[in-house]
Each structure stands twice: as structure tokens, then as C-alpha cells.
C-alpha positions in Angstrom: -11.1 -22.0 -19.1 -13.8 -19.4 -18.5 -13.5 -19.2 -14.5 -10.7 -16.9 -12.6 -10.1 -15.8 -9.3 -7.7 -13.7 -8.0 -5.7 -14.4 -4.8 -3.5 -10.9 -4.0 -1.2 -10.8 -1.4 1.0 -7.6 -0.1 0.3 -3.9 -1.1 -2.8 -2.0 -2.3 -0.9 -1.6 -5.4 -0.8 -5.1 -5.7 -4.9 -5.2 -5.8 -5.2 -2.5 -7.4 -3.2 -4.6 -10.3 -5.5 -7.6 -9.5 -8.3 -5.7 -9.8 -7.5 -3.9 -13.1 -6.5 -7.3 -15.0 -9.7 -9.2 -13.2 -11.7 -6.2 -15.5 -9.9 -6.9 -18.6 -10.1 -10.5 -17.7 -14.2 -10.3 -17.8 -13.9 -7.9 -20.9 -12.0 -11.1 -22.3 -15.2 -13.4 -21.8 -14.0 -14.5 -18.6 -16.3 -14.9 -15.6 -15.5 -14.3 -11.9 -15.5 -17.3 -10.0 -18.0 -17.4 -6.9 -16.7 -18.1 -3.1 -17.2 -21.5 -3.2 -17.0 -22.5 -7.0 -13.7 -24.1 -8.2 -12.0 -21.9 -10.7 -10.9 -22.8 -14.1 -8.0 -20.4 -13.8 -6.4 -18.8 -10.4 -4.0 -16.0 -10.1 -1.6 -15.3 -7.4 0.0 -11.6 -7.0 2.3 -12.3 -4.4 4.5 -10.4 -2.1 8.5 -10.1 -1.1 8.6 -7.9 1.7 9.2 -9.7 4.1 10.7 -13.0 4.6 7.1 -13.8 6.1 5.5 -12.2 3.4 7.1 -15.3 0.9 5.8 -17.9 3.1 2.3 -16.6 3.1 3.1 -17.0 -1.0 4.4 -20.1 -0.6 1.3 -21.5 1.6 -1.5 -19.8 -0.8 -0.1 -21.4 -3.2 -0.5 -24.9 -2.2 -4.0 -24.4 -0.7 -5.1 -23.0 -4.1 -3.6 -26.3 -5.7 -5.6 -28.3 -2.8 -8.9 -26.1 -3.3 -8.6 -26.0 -7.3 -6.8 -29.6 -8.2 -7.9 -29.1 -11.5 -6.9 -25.3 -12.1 -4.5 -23.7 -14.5 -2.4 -21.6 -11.7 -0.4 -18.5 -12.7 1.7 -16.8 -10.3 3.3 -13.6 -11.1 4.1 -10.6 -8.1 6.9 -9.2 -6.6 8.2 -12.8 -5.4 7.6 -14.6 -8.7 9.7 -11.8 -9.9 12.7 -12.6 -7.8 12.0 -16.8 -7.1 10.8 -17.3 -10.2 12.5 -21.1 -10.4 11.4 -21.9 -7.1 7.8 -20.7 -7.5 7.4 -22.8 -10.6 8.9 -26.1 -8.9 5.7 -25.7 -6.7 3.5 -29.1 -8.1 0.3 -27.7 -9.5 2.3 -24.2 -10.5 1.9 -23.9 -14.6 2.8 -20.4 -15.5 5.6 -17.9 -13.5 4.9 -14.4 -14.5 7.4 -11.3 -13.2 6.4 -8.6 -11.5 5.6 -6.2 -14.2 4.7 -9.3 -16.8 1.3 -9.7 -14.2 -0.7 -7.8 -17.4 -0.1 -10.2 -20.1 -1.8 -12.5 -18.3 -5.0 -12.2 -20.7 -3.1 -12.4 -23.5 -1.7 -15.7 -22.6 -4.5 -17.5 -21.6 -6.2 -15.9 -25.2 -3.2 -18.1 -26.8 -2.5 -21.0 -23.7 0.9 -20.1 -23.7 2.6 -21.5 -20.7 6.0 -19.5 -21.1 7.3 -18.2 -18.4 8.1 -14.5 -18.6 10.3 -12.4 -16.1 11.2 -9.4 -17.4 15.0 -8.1 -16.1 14.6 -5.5 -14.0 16.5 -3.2 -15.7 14.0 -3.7 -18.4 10.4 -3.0 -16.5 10.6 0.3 -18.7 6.7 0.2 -19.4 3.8 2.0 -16.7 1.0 -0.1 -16.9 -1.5 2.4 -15.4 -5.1 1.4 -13.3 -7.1 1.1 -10.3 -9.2 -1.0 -8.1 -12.9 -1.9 -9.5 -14.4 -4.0 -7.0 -14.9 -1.2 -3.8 -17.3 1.7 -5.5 -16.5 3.7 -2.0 -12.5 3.9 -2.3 -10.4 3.5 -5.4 -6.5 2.6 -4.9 -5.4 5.1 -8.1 -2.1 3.9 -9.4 0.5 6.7 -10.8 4.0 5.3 -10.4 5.9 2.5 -9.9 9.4 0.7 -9.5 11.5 2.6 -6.8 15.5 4.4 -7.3 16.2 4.3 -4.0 17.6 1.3 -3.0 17.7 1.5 0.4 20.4 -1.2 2.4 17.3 -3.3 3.8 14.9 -3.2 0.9 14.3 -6.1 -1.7 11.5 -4.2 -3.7 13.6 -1.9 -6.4 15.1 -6.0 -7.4 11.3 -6.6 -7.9 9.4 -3.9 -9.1 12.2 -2.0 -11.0 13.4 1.4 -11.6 10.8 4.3 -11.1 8.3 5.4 -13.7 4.8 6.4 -13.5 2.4 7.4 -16.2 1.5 11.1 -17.2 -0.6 13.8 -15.5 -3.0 13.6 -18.5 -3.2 9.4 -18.3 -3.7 9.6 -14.8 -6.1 12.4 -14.8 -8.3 10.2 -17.2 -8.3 7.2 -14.7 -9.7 9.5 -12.0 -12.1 11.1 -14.2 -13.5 7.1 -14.6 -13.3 6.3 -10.9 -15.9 9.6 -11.0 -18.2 8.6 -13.8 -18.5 5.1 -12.3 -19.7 6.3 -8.7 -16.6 5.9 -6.9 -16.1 9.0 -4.1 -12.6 8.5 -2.5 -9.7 7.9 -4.7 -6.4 6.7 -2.5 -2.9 7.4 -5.1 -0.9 4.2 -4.8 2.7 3.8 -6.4 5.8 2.3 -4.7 7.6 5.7 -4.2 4.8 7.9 -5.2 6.7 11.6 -4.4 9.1 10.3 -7.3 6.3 11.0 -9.7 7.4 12.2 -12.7 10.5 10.9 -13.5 9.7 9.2 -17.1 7.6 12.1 -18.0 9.7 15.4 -16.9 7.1 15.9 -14.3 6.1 17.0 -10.6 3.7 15.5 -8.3 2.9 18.7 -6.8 1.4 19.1 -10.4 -0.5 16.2 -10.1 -2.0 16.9 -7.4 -3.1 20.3 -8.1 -4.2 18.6 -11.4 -6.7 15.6 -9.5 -7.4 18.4 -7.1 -10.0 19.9 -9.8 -11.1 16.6 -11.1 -15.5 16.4 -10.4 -17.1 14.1 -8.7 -14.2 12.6 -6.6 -15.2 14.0 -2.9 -12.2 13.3 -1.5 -8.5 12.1 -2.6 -5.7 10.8 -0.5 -1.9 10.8 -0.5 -0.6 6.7 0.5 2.7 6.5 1.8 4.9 9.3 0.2 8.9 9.8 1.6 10.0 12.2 4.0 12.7 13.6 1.6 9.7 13.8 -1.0 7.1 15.5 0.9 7.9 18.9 0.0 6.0 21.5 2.2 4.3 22.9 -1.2 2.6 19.8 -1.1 1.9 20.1 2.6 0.4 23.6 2.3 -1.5 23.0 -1.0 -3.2 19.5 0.6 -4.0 22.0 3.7 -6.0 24.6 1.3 -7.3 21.8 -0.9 -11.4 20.6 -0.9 -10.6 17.5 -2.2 -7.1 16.2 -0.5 -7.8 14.6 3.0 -5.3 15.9 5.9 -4.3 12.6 5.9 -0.1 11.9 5.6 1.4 8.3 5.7 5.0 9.1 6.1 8.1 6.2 6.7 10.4 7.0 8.8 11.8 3.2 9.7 13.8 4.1 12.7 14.1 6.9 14.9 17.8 6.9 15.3 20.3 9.1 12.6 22.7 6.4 12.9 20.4 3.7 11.7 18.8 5.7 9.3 22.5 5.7 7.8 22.9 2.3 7.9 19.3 2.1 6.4 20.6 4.3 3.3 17.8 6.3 4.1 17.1 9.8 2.3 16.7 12.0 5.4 17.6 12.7 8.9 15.4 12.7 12.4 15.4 16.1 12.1 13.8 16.7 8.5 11.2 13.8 10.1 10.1 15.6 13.0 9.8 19.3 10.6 7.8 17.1 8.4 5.5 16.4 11.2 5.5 19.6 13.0 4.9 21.3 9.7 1.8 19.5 8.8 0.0 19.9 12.3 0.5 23.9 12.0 -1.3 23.5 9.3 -3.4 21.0 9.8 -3.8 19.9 13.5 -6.0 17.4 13.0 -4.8 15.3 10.6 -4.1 11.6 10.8 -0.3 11.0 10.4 0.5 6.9 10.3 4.3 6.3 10.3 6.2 3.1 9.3 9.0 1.5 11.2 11.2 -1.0 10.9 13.1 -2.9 14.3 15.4 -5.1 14.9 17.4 -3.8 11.7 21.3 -4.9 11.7 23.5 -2.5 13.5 20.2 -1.3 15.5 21.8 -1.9 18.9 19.5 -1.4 22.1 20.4 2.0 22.9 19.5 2.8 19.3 16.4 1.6 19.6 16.0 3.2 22.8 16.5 6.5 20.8 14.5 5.2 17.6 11.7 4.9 20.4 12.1 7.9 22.2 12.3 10.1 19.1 9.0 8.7 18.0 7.2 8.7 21.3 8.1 12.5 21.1 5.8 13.6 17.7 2.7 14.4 17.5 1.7 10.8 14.9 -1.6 9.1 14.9 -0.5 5.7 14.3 2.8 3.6 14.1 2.7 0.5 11.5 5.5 -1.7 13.0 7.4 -4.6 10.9 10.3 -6.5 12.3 13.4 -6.3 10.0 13.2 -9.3 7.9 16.6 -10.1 5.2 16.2 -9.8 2.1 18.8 -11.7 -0.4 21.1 -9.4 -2.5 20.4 -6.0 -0.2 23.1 -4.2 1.2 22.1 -4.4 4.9 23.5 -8.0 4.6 26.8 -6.9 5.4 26.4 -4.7 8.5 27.7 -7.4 11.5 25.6 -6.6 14.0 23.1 -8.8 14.1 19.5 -8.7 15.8 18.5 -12.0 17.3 14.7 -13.3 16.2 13.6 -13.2 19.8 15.0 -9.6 20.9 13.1 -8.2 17.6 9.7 -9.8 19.3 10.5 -7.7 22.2 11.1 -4.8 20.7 7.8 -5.3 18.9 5.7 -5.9 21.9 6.9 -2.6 23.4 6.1 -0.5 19.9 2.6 -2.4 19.0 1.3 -0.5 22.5 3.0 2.5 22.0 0.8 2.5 18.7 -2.4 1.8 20.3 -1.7 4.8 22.8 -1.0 7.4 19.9 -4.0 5.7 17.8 -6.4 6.6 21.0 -5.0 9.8 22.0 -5.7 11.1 18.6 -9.1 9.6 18.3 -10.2 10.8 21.6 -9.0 14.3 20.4 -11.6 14.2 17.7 -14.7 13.9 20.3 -16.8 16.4 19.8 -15.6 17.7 16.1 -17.6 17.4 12.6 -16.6 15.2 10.2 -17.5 13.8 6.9 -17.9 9.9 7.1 -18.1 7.8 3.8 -19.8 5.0 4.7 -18.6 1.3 3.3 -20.5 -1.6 1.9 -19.0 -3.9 4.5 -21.7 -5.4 6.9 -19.9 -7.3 9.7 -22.2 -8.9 11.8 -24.8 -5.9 11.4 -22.2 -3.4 11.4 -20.9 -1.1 8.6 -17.8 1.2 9.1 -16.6 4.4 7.5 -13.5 6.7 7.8 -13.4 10.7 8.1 -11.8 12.9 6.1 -8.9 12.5 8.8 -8.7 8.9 9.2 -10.5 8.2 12.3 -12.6 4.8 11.4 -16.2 4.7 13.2 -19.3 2.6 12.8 -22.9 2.2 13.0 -26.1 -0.2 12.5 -25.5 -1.5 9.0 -27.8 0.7 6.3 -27.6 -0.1 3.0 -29.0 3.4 1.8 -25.4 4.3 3.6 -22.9 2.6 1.4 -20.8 5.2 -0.8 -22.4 7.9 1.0 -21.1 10.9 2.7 -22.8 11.8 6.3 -21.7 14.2 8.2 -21.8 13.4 12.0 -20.5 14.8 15.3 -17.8 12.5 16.7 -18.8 10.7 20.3 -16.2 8.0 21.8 -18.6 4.7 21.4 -18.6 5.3 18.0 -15.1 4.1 17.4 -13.8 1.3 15.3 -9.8 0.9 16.6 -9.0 -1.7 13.9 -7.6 0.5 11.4 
């Protein structure tokens, strides 16, 4: 078995995982299968978000059994965490591996030991730090993991565990690497990063004051971080900061206080919208993206109706819609009002637009300004992209003197990439 490849699903956490155990993989005398070669080994790191999200599992699964008959197939994940059983009736399946079990994976292939491991969730006390490897421009840096919050809707505390993260000093290192090895953008990944600290009697505030001074890095970002947890130190420091892009991915979920109740959420509309109004004092052009759930039990049509209004209302630069999807064993299960499939797709269809309005009316903002581009290695049909400090994704003629370099460029309108 000297052949791998890796088949991630979900989060950027997820690759980031993928792509740190691929690296100890190779430093194993493992080789990285080609495209087209059949691999002695493949790996799955699948996803549970979503009820969709375990289909997509499911289906991977039995086309990597199709393409790779002869394969020794580990799945591990968020939804081998959780389906364990099921996952391992899948013919062709040989080793289940929990979500936080994913980095013994070399070690049992060393040893071809086909136990299956899944950890209890209560037990997922170890922080397996890393970061990606395979993208030299952008670097998902992880610093936490597992999640306290337990919110009525959400499956992923069941799979990931309680919250931990590594320490300033551990992380610090990792970004020092991403540095030495070329890398220029660094993107902090976690599952409830603003919760940083809680195994090491730290803050992330220090954290990122801490990366702030690290050399090399040009430019860090702040993934998806909780209202409740965006303190405006952070807000004001990231706003004074070289290095920090204004650049905020915030959840909200729903729009309406009743919901975000029912939700078990941490915060109220309110403490949303200062979040919002806070950065763009400071900051009025940065990118803001915003999750949101609809369709979530109890969310009636009024409260929707007020979910959409509220949001329609801020100043955001993006809205990342999901439809509520059940999750076994969460809370929401027992609220009786009931969304049906069909009035969820309608609801969706009215937000994805709303989206694309606030996506273009912040882009076409940024006409005219300066900004620092980092260009990527992608080349799509002659075409390479790059993002700005703040977000906005534009493109030009592919050059490969470009790729993991930093241009600075006046924004025009033709320039724009909306696929973000």
C-alpha cells in the first residue's frame, strides 16, 4: 500500500485535516496518487451538517469503491463519528475512524490494523493542531476545535466534541511555517474559533495580537467567529492591524429573536446589527458574509418575513443560505412546528437573490478604490482569480509569474469574479 488519496467533504477545517495527515502520510513513505491512477489507499473526511451533506458521504463513498475496487478505504469525519455502524456496512468500507481518530490514520496503516476507533465524545480531550499544504497562496490555520454550545439545531458538538484549541505558542509556530514555506495569507479555521482558549486559560484577542506580529504572513483572516464572541476589542484591533483583513464572517441564522430562542442561540438581533454597525464605523469597506439558516422548526412565515427584513436592513456583503436540515439527537427535534421541504425551497429562492443583490452592491462600491490582490495558481480556461484584502474576488489573463503574488490594482467593474 504506497498510494493515498484524499477525498474531503464539508469544512475548510476538514481539509485543512486532510491536508496535514496527506503530509505525514508522504513523510511515512507514502506517495500521492495522480488524477487518474487507482489508489492503493483512499481516505474519506466526511461531513454531518446537513442531512444532504451525509448523502454526498454516502455517494463518495461508493464511487471511490467503483473507481478503486481494489483500495483499502478508510472513512473517518464528522459522519463516521456519529454513523459509524452504518458507514462500515458500506461493501468495500474496511476501516471507520471518528472524528478526532482521523490522525491515527498513519499509524494504522504502519501496523494494518483494521480496528475501528470512535472515540466518545466526551473523550476528544486531545487538539491535534495543523494546516493546509497543498495551496502556497492561502493556508486554512487550525487553532480550536469541538464546540460548547450546543445549539437546538446543531449536530456538530455530538461529532467534533467539547471545545479545545492548542496554545498561542503552538499555534504561533504553525504560522511561522506557513511563512518559511512561501505561503502569504493565512485563514484561522476552528469550529467555534472566538472560544479560543478554553484548554489553555487563554484569549483569542491574544492570539491575534500575537499572529499579528508574525513575518512574512501578508495578510491573516478571521473564518466564521460568533456574534456573542466577536468582542469589539477584536473589532478595533483587526481595524488598526497590517496584517488582519477587514474581512468578518459572522452567523447570525435567523433574523427573528424568537427563532434565535428557539435556535438556542447566544445573542439577540440587536447585538447582531451593533456587531455590524460597529465594524463598518470602523471599517466601511469590509466584506461581512453572514450565515443563515431557513425553514427551522417554529420559523413560521411571518418570522421569516422578519428574519428577512432584519437582514435586508444591514449593511452585509454576502448571505450564505442553508435550509434547516434535522439532525438526530438535537433539541430542535421537539419544537412542533414543522417546516414543509417545499415551503423551505421557497424561502431559499427568495434569500439566494437577496444575496446576489448585497454581493453586487458591495462590489460595485469598491469601483474605483486600491487594493491588494493575491493572485492564485488556479488557471480556469486561461483565467486566474485573486481576492483583496476585503474579499472582493477579481480576475485576469492567467500569468504564472502571478501566482502567490501581491499586485496592487485599481478596481474597474469587468474585472469581477461573482462566484465567491
Amino acid at each position: 500500500m504506497n498510494t493515498f488519496k484524499f477525498y474531503t467533504l464539508g469544512c475548510k477545517l476538514n481539509f485543512a485535516e486532510s491536508s496535514s495527515i496527506g503530509k505525514t502520510l508522504i513523510e511515512n513513505g507514502f506517495t500521492k496518487a495522480k488524477a487518474n491512477e487507482k489508489a492503493d489507499v483512499c481516505i474519506v473526511n466526511t461531513c454531518t451538517v446537513t442531512d444532504n451533506a451525509d448523502k454526498k458521504c454516502r455517494n463518495a463513498i461508493k464511487r471511490i469503491v467503483r473507481e478503486n475496487p481494489n483500495a483499502f478505504l478508510i472513512v473517518t469525519g464528522c459522519y463516521a463519528q456519529l454513523a459509524s455502524e452504518k458507514l462500515a456496512n458500506i461493501p468495500g468500507v474496511d476501516l471507520v475512524l471518528g472524528a478526532n481518530d482521523k490522525f491515527i490514520i498513519p499509524e494504522k496503516l504502519k501496523i494494518k490494523d483494521t480496528t475501528p476507533v470512535v472515540s466518545q465524545t466526551k473523550k476528544m480531550t486531545p487538539f491535534y493542531g495543523c494546516y493546509s499544504h497543498e495551496d502556497r497562496t492561502r493556508h486554512f490555520l487550525k487553532v480550536q476545535d469541538g464546540c460548547d454550545y450546543f445549539c437546538s439545531y446543531c449536530a456538530i458538538p455530538f461529532a467534533r466534541g467539547r471545545s479545545r484549541n492548542g496554545s498561542i505558542e503552538e499555534i504561533v509556530c504553525m504560522a511561522k511555517n506557513i511563512a518559511r514555506d512561501g505561503g502569504k495569507e493565512i485563514i484561522l479555521t476552528g469550529v467555534n474559533i472566538g472560544d479560543f482558549g478554553k484548554s489553555t486559560g487563554e484569549k483569542f484577542i491574544d492570539l491575534v495580537k500575537t499572529l499579528d506580529e508574525v513575518t512574512g504572513i501578508e495578510r491573516i483572516r478571521i473564518s466564521s467567529i460568533e456574534p456573542d464572541l466577536l468582542t469589539d476589542e477584536i473589532i478595533e484591533f483587526v481595524a488598526k492591524s497590517q496584517r488582519f483583513a477587514p474581512h468578518f464572517h459572522i452567523p447570525l441564522q435567523c433574523g427573528s429573536d424568537e427563532v434565535l430562542k428557539l435556535m438556542r442561540r447566544h445573542y439577540d438581533s440587536k447585538l447582531f446589527k451593533d456587531k455590524v454597525l460597529k465594524i463598518k464605523e470602523l471599517m466601511p469597506d469590509a466584506f461581512i458574509g453572514v450565515d443563515m439558516i431557513v425553514g427551522m422548526r417554529g420559523e413560521t412565515e411571518e418570522l421569516f418575513e422578519e428574519s428577512k427584513n432584519f437582514i435586508s436592513s444591514l449593511p452585509v456583503s454576502q448571505l450564505h443560505v442553508f435550509p434547516y436540515s434535522e439532525r438526530a439527537g438535537t433539541l430542535a427535534l421537539k419544537i412542533p412546528y414543522k417546516v414543509e421541504e417545499s415551503e423551505k425551497k421557497r424561502r431559499m429562492q427568495i434569500m439566494l437573490p437577496l444575496s446576489e443583490e448585497k454581493l453586487k452592491i458591495f462590489y460595485t462600491s469598491q469601483v474605483g478604490t486600491k487594493r491588494k490582490v493575491l493572485w492564485e495558481s488556479t488557471n480556469k480556461n486561461g483565467i486566474m482569480c485573486g481576492f483583496t484584502e476585503n474579499y472582493v474576488k477579481v480576475q485576469c489573463p492567467f500569468c504564472a509569474e502571478k501566482i502567490n503574488q501581491i499586485e496592487v490594482i485599481t478596481l474597474e467593474e469587468n474585472m469581477f469574479d461573482y462566484e465567491v
